[in-house]
C-alpha positions as CSV (number, residue, x, y, z in Angstrom):
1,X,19.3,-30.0,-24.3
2,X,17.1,-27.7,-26.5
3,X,17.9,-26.0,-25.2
4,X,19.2,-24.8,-21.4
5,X,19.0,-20.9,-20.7
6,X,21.2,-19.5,-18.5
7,X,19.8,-19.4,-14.6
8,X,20.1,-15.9,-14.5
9,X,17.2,-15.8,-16.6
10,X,14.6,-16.0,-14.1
11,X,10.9,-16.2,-15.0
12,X,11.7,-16.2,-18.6
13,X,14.3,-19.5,-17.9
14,X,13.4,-22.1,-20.4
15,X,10.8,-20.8,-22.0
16,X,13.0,-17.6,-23.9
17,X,14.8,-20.1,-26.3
18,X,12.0,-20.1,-29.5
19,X,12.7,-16.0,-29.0
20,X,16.9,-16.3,-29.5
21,X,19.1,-17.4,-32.3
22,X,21.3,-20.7,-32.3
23,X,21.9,-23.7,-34.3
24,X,18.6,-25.4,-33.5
25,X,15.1,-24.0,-33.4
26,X,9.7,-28.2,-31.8
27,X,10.0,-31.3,-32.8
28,X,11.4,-31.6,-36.2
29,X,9.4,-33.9,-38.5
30,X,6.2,-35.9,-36.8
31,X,3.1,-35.9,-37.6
32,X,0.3,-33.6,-36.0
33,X,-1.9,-35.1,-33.6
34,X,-5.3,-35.1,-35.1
35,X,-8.5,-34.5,-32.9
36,X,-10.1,-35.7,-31.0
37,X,-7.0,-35.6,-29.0
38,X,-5.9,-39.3,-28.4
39,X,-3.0,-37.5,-25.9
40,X,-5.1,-35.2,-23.7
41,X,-2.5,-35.9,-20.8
42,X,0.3,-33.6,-22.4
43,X,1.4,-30.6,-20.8
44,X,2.5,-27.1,-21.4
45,X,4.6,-24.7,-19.1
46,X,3.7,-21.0,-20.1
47,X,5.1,-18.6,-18.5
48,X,1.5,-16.0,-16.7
49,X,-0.2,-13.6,-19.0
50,X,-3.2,-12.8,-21.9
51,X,-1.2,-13.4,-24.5
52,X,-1.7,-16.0,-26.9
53,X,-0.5,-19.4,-25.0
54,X,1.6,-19.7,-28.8
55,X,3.4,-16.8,-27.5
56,X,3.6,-17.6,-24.2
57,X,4.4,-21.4,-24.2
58,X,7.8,-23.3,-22.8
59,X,8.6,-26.8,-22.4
60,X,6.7,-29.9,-22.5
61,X,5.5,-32.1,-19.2
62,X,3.0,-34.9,-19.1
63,X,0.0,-35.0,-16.3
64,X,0.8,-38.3,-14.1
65,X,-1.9,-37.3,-11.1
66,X,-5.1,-34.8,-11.3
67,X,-2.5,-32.0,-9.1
68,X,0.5,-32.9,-11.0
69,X,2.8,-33.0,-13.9
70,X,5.8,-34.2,-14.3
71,X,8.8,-31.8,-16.6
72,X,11.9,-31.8,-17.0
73,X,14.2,-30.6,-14.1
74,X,16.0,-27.8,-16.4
75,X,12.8,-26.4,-17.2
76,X,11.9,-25.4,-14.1
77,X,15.2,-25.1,-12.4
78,X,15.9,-21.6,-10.7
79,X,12.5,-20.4,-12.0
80,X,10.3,-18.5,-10.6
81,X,7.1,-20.7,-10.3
82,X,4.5,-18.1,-9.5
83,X,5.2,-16.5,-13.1
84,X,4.6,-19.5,-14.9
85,X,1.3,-21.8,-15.3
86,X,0.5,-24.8,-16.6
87,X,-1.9,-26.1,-19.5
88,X,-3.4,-29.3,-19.4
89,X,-4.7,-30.7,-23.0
90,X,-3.9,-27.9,-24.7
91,X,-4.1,-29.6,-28.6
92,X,-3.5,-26.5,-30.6
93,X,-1.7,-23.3,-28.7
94,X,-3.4,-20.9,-30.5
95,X,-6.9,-21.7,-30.2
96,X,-6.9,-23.8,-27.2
97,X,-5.3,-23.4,-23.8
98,X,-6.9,-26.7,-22.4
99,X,-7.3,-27.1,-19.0
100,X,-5.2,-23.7,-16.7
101,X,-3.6,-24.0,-13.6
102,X,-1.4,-22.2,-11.8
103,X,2.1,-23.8,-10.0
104,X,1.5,-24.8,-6.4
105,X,5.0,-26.2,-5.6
106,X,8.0,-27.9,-7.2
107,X,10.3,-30.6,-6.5
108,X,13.2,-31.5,-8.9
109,X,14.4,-34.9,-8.4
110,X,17.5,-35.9,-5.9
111,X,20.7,-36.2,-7.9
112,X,19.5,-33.7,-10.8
113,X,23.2,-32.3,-12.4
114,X,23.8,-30.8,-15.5
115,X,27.3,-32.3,-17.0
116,X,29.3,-30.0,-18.9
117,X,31.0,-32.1,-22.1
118,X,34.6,-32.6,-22.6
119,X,34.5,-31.5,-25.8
120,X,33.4,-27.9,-25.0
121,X,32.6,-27.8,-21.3
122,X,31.9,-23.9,-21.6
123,X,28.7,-24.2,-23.9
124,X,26.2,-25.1,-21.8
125,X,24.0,-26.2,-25.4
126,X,26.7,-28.9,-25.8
127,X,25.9,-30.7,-21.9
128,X,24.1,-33.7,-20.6
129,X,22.3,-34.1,-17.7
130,X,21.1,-36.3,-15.2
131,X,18.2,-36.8,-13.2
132,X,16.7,-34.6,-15.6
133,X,13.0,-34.6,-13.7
134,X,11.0,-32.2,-11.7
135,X,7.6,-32.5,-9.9
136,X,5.1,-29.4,-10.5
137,X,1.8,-29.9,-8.1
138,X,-1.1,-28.2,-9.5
139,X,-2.9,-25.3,-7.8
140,X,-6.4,-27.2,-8.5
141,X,-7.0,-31.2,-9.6
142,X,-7.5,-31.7,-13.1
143,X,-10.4,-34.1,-13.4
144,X,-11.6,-34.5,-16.6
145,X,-8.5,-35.5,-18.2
146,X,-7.3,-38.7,-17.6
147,X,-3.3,-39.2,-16.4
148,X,-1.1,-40.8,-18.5
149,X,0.0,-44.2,-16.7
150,X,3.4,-44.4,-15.7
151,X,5.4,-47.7,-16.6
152,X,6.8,-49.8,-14.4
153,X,10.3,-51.0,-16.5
154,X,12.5,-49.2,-19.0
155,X,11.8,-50.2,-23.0
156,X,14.1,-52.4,-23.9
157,X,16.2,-51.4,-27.0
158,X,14.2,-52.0,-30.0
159,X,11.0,-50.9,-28.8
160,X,9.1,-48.2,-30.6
161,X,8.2,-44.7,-28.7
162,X,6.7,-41.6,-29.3
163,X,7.5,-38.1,-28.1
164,X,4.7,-36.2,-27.8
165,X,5.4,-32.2,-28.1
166,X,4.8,-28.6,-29.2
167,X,8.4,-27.0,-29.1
168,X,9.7,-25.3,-32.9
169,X,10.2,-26.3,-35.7
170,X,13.8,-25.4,-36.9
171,X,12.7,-23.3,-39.4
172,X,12.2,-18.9,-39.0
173,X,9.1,-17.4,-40.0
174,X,5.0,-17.8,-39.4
175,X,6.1,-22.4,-38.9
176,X,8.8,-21.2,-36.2
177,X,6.5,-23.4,-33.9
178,X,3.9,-26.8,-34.0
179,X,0.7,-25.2,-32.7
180,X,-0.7,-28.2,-33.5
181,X,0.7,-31.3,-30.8
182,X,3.2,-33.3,-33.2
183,X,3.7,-36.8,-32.3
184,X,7.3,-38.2,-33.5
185,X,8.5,-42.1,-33.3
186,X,11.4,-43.5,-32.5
187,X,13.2,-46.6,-31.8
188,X,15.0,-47.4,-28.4
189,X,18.8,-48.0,-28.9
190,X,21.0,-50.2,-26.6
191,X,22.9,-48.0,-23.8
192,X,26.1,-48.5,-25.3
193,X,24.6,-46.5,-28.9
194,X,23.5,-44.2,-26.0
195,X,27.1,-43.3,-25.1
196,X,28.9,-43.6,-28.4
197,X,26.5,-41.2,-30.4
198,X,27.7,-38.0,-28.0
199,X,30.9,-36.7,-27.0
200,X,29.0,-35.7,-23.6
201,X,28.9,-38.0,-20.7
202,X,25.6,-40.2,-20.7
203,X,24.5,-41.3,-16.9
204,X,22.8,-44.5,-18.4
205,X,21.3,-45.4,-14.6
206,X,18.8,-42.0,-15.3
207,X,19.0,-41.4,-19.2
208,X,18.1,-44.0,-22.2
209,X,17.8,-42.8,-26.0
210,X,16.1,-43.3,-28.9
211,X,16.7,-42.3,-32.6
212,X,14.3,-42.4,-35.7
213,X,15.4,-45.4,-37.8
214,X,12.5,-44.9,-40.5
215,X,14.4,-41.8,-41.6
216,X,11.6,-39.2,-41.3
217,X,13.7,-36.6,-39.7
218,X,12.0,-36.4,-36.6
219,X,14.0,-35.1,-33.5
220,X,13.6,-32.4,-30.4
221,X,14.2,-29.4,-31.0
222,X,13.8,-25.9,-28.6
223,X,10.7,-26.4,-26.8
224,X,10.5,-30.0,-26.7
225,X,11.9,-30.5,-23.0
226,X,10.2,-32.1,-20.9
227,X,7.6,-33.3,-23.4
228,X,6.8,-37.1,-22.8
229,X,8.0,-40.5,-24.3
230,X,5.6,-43.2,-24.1
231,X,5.8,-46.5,-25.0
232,X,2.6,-48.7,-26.5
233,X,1.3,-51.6,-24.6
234,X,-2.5,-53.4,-25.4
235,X,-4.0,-50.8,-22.6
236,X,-2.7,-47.4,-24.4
237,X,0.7,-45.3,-23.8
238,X,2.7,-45.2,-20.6
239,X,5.2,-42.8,-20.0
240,X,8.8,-44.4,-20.1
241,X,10.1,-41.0,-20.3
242,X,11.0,-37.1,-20.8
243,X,12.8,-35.3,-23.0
244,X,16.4,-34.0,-22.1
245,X,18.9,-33.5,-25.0
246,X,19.4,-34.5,-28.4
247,X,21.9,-34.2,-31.3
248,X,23.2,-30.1,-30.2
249,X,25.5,-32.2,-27.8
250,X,26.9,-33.9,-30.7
251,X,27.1,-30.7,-32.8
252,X,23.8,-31.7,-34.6
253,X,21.3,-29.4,-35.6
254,X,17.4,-29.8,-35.2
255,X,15.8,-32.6,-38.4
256,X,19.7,-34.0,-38.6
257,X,19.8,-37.9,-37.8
258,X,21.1,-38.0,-34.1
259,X,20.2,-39.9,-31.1
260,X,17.2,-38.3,-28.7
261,X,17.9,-38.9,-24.8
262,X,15.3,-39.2,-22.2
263,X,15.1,-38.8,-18.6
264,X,13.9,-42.1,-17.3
265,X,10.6,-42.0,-15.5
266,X,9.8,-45.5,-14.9
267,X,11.1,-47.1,-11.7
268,X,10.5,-43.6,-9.6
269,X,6.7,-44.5,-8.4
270,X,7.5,-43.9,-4.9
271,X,9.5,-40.4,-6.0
272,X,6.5,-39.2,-8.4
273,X,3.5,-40.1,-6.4
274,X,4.8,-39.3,-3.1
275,X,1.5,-37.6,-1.4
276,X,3.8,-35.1,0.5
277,X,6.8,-34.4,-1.6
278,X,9.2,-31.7,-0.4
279,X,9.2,-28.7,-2.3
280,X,11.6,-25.7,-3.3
281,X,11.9,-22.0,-2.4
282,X,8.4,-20.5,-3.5
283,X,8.3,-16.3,-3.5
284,X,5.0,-15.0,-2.2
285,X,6.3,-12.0,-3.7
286,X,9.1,-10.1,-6.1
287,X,12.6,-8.8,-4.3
288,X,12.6,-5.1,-3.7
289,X,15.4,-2.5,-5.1
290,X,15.5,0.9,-3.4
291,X,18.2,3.5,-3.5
292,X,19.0,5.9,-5.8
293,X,19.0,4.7,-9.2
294,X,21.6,7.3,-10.7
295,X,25.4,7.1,-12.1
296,X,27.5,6.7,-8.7
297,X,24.1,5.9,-6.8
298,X,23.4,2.5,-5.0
299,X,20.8,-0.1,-5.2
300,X,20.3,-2.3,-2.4
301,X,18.2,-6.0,-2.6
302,X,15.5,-6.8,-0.3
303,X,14.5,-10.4,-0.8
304,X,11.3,-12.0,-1.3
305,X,9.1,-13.2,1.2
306,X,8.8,-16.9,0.8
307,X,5.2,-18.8,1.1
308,X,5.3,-21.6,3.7
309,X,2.1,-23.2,2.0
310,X,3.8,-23.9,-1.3
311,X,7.7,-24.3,-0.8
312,X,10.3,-25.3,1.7
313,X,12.3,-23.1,4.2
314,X,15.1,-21.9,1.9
315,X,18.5,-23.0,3.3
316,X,20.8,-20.1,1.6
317,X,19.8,-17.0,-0.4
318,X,22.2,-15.6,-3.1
319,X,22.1,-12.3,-4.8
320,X,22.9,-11.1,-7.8
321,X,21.9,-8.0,-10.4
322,X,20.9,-7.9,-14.3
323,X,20.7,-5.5,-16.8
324,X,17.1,-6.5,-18.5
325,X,15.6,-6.3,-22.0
326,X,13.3,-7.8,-23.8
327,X,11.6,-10.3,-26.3
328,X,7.4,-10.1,-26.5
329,X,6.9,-10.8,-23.0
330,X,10.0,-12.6,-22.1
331,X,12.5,-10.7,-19.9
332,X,15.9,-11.3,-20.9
333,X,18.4,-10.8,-18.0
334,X,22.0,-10.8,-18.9
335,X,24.1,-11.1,-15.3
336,X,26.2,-8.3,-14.5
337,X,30.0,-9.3,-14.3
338,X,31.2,-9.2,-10.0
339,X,27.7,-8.1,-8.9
340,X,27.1,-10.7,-6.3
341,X,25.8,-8.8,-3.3
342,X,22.9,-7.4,-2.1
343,X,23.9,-3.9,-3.0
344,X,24.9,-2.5,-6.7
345,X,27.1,0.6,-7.3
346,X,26.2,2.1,-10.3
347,X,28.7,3.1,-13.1
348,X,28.8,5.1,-16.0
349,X,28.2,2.0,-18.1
350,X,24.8,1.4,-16.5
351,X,23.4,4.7,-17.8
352,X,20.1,4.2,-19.5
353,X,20.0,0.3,-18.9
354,X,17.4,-1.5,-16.7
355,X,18.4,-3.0,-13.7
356,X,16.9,-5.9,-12.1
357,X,18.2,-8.0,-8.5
358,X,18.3,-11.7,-9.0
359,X,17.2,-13.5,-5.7
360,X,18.8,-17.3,-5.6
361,X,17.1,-19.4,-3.0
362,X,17.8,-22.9,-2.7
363,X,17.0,-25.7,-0.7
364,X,17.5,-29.9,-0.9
365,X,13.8,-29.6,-3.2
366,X,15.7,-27.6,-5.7
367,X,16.4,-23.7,-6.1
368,X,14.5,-20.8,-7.2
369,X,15.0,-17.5,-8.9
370,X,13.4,-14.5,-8.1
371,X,13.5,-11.2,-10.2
372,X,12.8,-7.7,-9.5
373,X,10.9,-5.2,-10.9
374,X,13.5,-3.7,-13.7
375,X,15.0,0.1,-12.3
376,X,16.0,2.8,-15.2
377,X,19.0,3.8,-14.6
378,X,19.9,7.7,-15.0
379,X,22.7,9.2,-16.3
């Protein structure tokens, strides 16, 4: 998938990869959606701030109801959702954010796994997933945009679709990004293409592919998760789909022929419009370190409070700790080996690094990951 970051990566989870090097970089090839916007209903995950939303911007989602989107589950999976927002219509990043809100709850769907591949089962980059969908409700309606329609039935192979994203490019430099929306089509391929075009295990029941057969180059790339697949009927687009992986888990790189495999949205009306849906951990606030942040001092981890009005009761809390750096304004925590308590005994080897607790909350909605405010440590 273009591409999974680690959980331990907090608020900056899914939205960090356009900032880190790899074998893939948005959507390579496509065409740039002209204005006035014919796809007002796409989405963008950002993570909170006043930078520009180029900067700032993660995966893709598509607006299904006026409070909600629809993503993919990785993309929001052990993230913080009160440090990202979402932007409704938002045709060119730069220059227009669209329509703002901020994330009210989220509920990734029942049966959601990543599957590590056979081939190299300890690269997450090379695994499938299934289930691949999360909810995101909306802080306010939108109600000038209309949602896209969801369909009722799968496309059947042979049937044209069109991804609809903002994620890079594939190439370094100033073009690392479209901040312009790129549309892409593609051509549905029997399940059986599905499984033999990746060494990675293909749940078939919750994923179906799709491949450009006119030879334009277009694929995902980073970014592009969650962004939507819609299929053409005589009343306009309706979402068959989402974004999940693509040709990394078959050793490809982004703009090299491979298949492109979705999350299946159609079939789950009952799941996606379900007026109460449950909902994940939310943090009404950031965990708290305290202690004496000096060589051969201790840190102890206060967790978050938790907001009853946005998220489920959370069921088990884990802790861990990270050193922190960064990228722009994306914190980059890197896990720090056999911390996995609520206190931290600081070594020589932590002198001069930030320190951050990890919070891990998790109930049947999905889990949640809270960071702390990064602590200097003193030599």
């Amino acid at each position: 998938m273009r591409k999974r970051i680690p959980a331990m990566a907090a608020g900056a989870a899914a939205m960090t990869t356009v900032l880190l090097a790899g074998p893939a970089a948005a959507m390579s090839g496509g065409q740039p959606v002209p204005a006035p916007d014919p796809a007002p209903w796409v989405a963008t995950l950002a993570l909170t701030g006043d930078g520009s939303l180029l900067q700032r911007a993660g995966c893709g989602a598509a607006l299904i109801a006026p409070d909600r989107v629809v993503t993919a589950a990785h993309c929001v999976d052990q993230v913080d959702p009160s440090s990202q927002e979402v932007h409704v219509g938002a045709r060119v990043l730069s220059t227009d954010p669209g329509e703002t809100r901020r994330i009210a709850g989220v509920s990734v769907r029942p049966g959601y796994r990543i599957i590590p591949s056979p081939a190299n089962p300890d690269d997450p980059n090379d695994s499938t997933a299934a289930d691949d969908l999360a909810l995101v409700l909306l802080d306010r309606p939108v109600t000038d945009i209309a949602p896209l329609p969801v369909a009722d039935r799968r496309p059947n192979p042979g049937t044209q679709v069109s991804l609809f994203a903002h994620g890079t490019t594939g190439h370094a430099g100033a073009d690392f990004r479209d901040d312009v929306l790129h549309r892409g089509d593609l051509t549905t391929l029997p399940a059986g293409d599905c499984t033999a075009r990746t060494p990675g295990p293909v749940d078939t029941a919750s994923v179906w592919c799709a491949q450009d057969t006119a030879g334009t180059g277009v694929t995902g790339c980073f970014q592009d998760s969650g962004s939507p697949l819609v299929a053409w009927t005589g009343d306009g687009a309706r979402l068959v789909g989402l974004f999940s992986f693509g040709g990394e888990t078959a050793g490809k790189t982004c703009g090299t022929p491979s298949a492109q495999y979705a999350a299946d949205t159609t079939g789950l009306r009952r799941w996606l419009f379900a007026p109460r849906p449950s909902l994940e951990p939310y943090p009404a606030s950031a965990p708290g370190v305290s202690g004496s942040a000096t060589v051969g001092g201790t840190l102890h981890c206060t967790p978050p409070e938790w907001s009853r009005s946005r998220g489920g009761r959370p069921e088990s809390i884990g802790y861990g700790w990270a050193t922190v750096t960064w990228a722009g304004p994306f914190e980059l925590p890197t896990p720090i080996e056999g911390a996995g308590t609520d206190t931290l005994a600081l070594g020589a080897d932590l002198a001069g690094e930030q320190v951050a607790c990890v919070v891990t909350a998790r109930n049947p909605a999905g889990a949640v990951t809270a960071l702390s405010a990064p602590v200097p440590v003193a030599s």
